[in-house]
N, C-alpha and C positions, 0 to 999 in steps of 0.2 A: 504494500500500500504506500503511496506518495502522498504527503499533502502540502500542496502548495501553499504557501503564506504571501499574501501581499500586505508589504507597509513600505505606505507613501511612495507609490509607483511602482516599487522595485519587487520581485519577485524572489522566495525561497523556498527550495524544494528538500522535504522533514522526512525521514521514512518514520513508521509507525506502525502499530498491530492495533487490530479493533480488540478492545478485553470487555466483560464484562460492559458492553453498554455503551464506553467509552474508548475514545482513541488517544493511545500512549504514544509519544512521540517517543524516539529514538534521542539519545547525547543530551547536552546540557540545556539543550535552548528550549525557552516555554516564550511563548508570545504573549506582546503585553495582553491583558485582559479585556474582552470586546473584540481582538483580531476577526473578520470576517475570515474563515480559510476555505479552501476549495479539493475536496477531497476525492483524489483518481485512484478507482479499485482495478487492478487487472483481471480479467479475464477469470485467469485460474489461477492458481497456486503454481503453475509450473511458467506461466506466462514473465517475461521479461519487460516491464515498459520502459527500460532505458533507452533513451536516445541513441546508442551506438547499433542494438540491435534492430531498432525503425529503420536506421541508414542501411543496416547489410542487407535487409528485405528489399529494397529497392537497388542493390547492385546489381551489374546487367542488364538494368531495364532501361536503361539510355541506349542512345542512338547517338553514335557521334564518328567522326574520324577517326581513321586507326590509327595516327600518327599524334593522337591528341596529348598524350603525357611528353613526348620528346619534345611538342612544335607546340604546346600551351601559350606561350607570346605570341605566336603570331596569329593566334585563336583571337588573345584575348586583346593587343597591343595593335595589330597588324606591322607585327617585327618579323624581317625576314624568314624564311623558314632553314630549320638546322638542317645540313647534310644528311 
């Protein structure tokens, strides 16, 4: 379980377990009291929702030049392209 915290724009992401009734955050931080938080359940117990694992999901699924990681400047800059 993640829960998100927002105070004053910025965002912080808590891990936590639901116990009895209530969500125990994880380390030292307790937000002040009144915090509005915003709480992401995954799926399942075996589910990952970190960001690293969203990103592998979507590897391969571009479409782009095969030359894209050696000639990336001139993708991105239009700088010559490498030998």
């Amino acid at each position: 379980m993640r829960i998100i915290i927002r105070i004053e724009r910025t965002y912080m992401v808590v891990s936590g377990k639901f116990q009895n009734g209530v969500v125990v955050l994880k380390g030292d931080y307790t937000p002040p009291e009144g915090t509005d938080v915003e709480v992401v359940v995954p799926d399942s117990e075996e589910s990952d929702p970190s960001f690293w694992n969203d990103l592998l999901k979507l590897a391969g699924t571009v479409d782009g030049p095969s030359d894209a990681s050696k000639n990336l400047d001139h993708y991105l800059y239009g700088l010559p392209k490498r030998p």
